[in-house]
N, C-alpha and C positions, 0 to 999 in steps of 0.2 A: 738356486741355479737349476737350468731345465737340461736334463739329461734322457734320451728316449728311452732307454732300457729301463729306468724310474715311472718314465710314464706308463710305458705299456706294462711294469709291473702292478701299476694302480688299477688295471682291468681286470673285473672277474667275468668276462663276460666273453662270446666270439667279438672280432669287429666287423664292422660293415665298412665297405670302400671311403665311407665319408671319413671315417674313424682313424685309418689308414693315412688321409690325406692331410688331418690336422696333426697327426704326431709326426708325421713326415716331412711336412711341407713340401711335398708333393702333388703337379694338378693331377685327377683322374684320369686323364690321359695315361700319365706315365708308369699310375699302379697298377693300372688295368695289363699296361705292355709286358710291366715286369713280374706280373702275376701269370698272364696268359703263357710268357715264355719260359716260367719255370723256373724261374729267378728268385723271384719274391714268393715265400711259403703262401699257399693259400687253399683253399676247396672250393668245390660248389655245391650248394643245399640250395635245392628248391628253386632251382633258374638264378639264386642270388651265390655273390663270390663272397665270401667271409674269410679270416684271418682269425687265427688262434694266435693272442697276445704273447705267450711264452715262446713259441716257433720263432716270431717274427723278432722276439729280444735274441733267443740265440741267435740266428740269423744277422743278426747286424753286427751281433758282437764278435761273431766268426771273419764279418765283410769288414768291419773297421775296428779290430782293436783298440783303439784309443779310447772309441767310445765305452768300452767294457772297461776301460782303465780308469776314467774319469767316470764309471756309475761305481765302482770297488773303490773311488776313493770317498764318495759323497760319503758309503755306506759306512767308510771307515770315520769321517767325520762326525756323522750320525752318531754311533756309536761311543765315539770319547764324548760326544757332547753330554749323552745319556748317562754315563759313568762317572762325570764330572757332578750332576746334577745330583747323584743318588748319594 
């Protein structure tokens, strides 16, 4: 099951817009606007816009609850499945 806050916890790294648009399913258009207007966490280093993957999981999980519901339940799935195994 794909949940964004899973994904973007799989990043150890900044992201770049492209990075952004595939977890988002977002065009660049739209993360550019939502970046620029302060909406969407973001910085700029070096003339490039990058995203810090932790900002941007709280951020959504602030903006849509469910999704924070439905990544607390995967984890909790995760979890008994590991405890089962052991």
């Amino acid at each position: 099951m794909f949940n964004i806050i899973t994904k973007l916890n799989s990043y150890d790294r900044p992201l770049k817009v492209e990075d952004v648009v595939d977890v988002f399913g977002l065009s660049k258009t739209t993360v550019y606007r939502l970046s620029e207007s302060g909406e969407m966490p973001s910085a700029m280093l070096g003339g490039s816009r990058i995203y810090d993957p932790s900002a941007l999981a709280m951020w959504i999980a602030i903006k849509e609850p469910r999704i924070a519901k439905a990544h607390r339940q995967l984890e909790k799935e995760k979890e008994d499945a590991k405890d089962k195994c052991s």
